[in-house]
N, C-alpha and C positions, 0 to 999 in steps of 0.2 A: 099893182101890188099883189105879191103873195097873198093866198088863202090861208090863215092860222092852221097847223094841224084840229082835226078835228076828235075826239076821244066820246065813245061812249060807256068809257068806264074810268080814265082817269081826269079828273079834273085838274089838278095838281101836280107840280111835279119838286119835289126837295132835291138838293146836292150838296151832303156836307164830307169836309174835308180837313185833316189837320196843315199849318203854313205848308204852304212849297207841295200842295199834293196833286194841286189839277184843278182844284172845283172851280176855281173864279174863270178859267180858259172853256170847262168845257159847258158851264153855265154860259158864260156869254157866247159861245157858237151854238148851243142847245136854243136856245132863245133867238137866237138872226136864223137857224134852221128850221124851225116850226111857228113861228111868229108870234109864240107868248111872250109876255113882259115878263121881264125879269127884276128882284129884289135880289139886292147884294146887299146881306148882313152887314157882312165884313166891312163895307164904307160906312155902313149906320154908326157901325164903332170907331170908326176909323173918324169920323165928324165929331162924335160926342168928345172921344179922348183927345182929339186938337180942341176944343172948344172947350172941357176943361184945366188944358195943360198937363195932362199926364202922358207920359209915355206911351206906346202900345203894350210893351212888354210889362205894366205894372196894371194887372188887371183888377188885381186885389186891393187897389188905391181908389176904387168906382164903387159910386153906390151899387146895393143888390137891389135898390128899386130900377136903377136905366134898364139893368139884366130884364129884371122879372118884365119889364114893360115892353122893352124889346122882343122878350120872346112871345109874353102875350099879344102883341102888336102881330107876329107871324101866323101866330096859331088862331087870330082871328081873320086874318088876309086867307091862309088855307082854307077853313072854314065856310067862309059866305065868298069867296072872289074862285075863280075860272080863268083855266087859261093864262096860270102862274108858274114861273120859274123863281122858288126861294134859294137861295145860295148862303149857308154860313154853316158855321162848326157845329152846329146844333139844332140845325132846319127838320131834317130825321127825326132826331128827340123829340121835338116839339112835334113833331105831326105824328105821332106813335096811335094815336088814341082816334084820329081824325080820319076816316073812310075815303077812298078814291083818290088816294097821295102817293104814284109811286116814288118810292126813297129811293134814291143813288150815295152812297159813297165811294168817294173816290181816297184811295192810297197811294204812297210811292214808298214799296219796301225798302227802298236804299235809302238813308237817311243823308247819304253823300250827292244822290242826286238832288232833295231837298234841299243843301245848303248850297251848292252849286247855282240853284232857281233864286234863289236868295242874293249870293253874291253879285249875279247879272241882273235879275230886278230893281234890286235895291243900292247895289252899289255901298257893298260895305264888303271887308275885307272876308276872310275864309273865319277866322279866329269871331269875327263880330255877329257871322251871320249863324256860326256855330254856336255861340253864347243867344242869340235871338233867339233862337227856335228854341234852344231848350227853355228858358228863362218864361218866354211865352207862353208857352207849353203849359209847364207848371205852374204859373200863374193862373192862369184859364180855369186848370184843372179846378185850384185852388177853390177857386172863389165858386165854380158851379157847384162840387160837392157841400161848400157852405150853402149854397141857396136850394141845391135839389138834395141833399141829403144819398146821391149815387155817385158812384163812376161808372154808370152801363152807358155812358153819352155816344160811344161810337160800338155796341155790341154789335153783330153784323146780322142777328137775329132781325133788329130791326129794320133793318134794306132789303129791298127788293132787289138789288142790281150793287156787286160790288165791283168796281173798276182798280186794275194797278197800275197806274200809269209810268210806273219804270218798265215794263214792258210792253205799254204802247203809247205813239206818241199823241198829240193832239187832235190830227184826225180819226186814229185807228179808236183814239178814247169817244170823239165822237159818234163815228158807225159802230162802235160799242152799242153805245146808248140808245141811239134811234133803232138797230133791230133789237133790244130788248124789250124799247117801249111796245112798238107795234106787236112783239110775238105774246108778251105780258097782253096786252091787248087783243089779241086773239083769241088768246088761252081764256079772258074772264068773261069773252060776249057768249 
């Protein structure tokens, strides 16, 4: 078995991303690449909202205690755990405040490529997958501004590493990543 990447300056590493951007792909090859575990948000929500019956896209129908516990549940894993890959819309956020976390977000300027990743992922028409992303979207927004009182959840102030992935694909968004980490890593020993 591989060696985990080793860091002596980041413990941590976030990847947040809006639907259809990259972070669930380059999270789970960033994690099989340096041999940290990895946490996917997105399924944590992805379980509670099948286990209550709600849609994905009706965010604003969930309590703000799962949010708040959810998030505190991340920012406590950053915190006291090593040798973590967090992945969700809001991983960054939450690690804002928390020392030795480098943030990734990932974007796809095309909003056509986004609904495209949609269509073949998900298997819903062009019209379904266009109504999903925005409807989600706003949703999300929704409910976070109700419970953080901001919209800065994706400022880029806050990342260390912003990726586009319309202009590169899944590997290139990977060797992105990994010489950022190591030169970010160089630059802070």
């Amino acid at each position: 078995m591989k060696q985990p990447f080793k860091s002596s300056f980041w413990k941590n590493i976030t990847i947040s991303g809006k639907v259809a951007s990259g972070a669930t792909t380059l999270s789970t090859a960033l994690a099989e690449k340096i041999g940290w575990k990895l946490i996917n948000g997105g399924e944590l929500v992805r379980d509670y909202m099948k286990r209550k019956k709600v849609p994905l896209e009706f965010t604003t129908k969930t309590s703000d205690k799962f949010h708040l516990d959810l998030d505190n549940f991340i920012k406590e894993k950053l915190s006291h755990e090593t040798c973590l890959i967090v992945e969700s819309w809001l991983a960054g956020f939450d690690a804002k405040d928390i020392p030795g976390i480098f943030k990734i977000f990932v974007t796809c300027s095309d909003d056509s490529v986004r609904i495209d990743r949609i269509v073949n992922r998900d298997r819903m028409t062009i019209e379904e997958a266009k109504n999903h992303l925005k409807v989600r979207q706003e949703e999300n927004l929704k409910k976070w501004k109700s419970i953080y009182h901001t919209e800065d959840f994706w400022n880029f102030s806050l990342y260390d590493l912003i990726i586009d992935t319309y202009t590169s694909g899944p590997n290139e968004t990977l060797e992105i990543a990994l010489k950022a980490l190591v030169r970010k890593e160089n630059s802070k020993s």
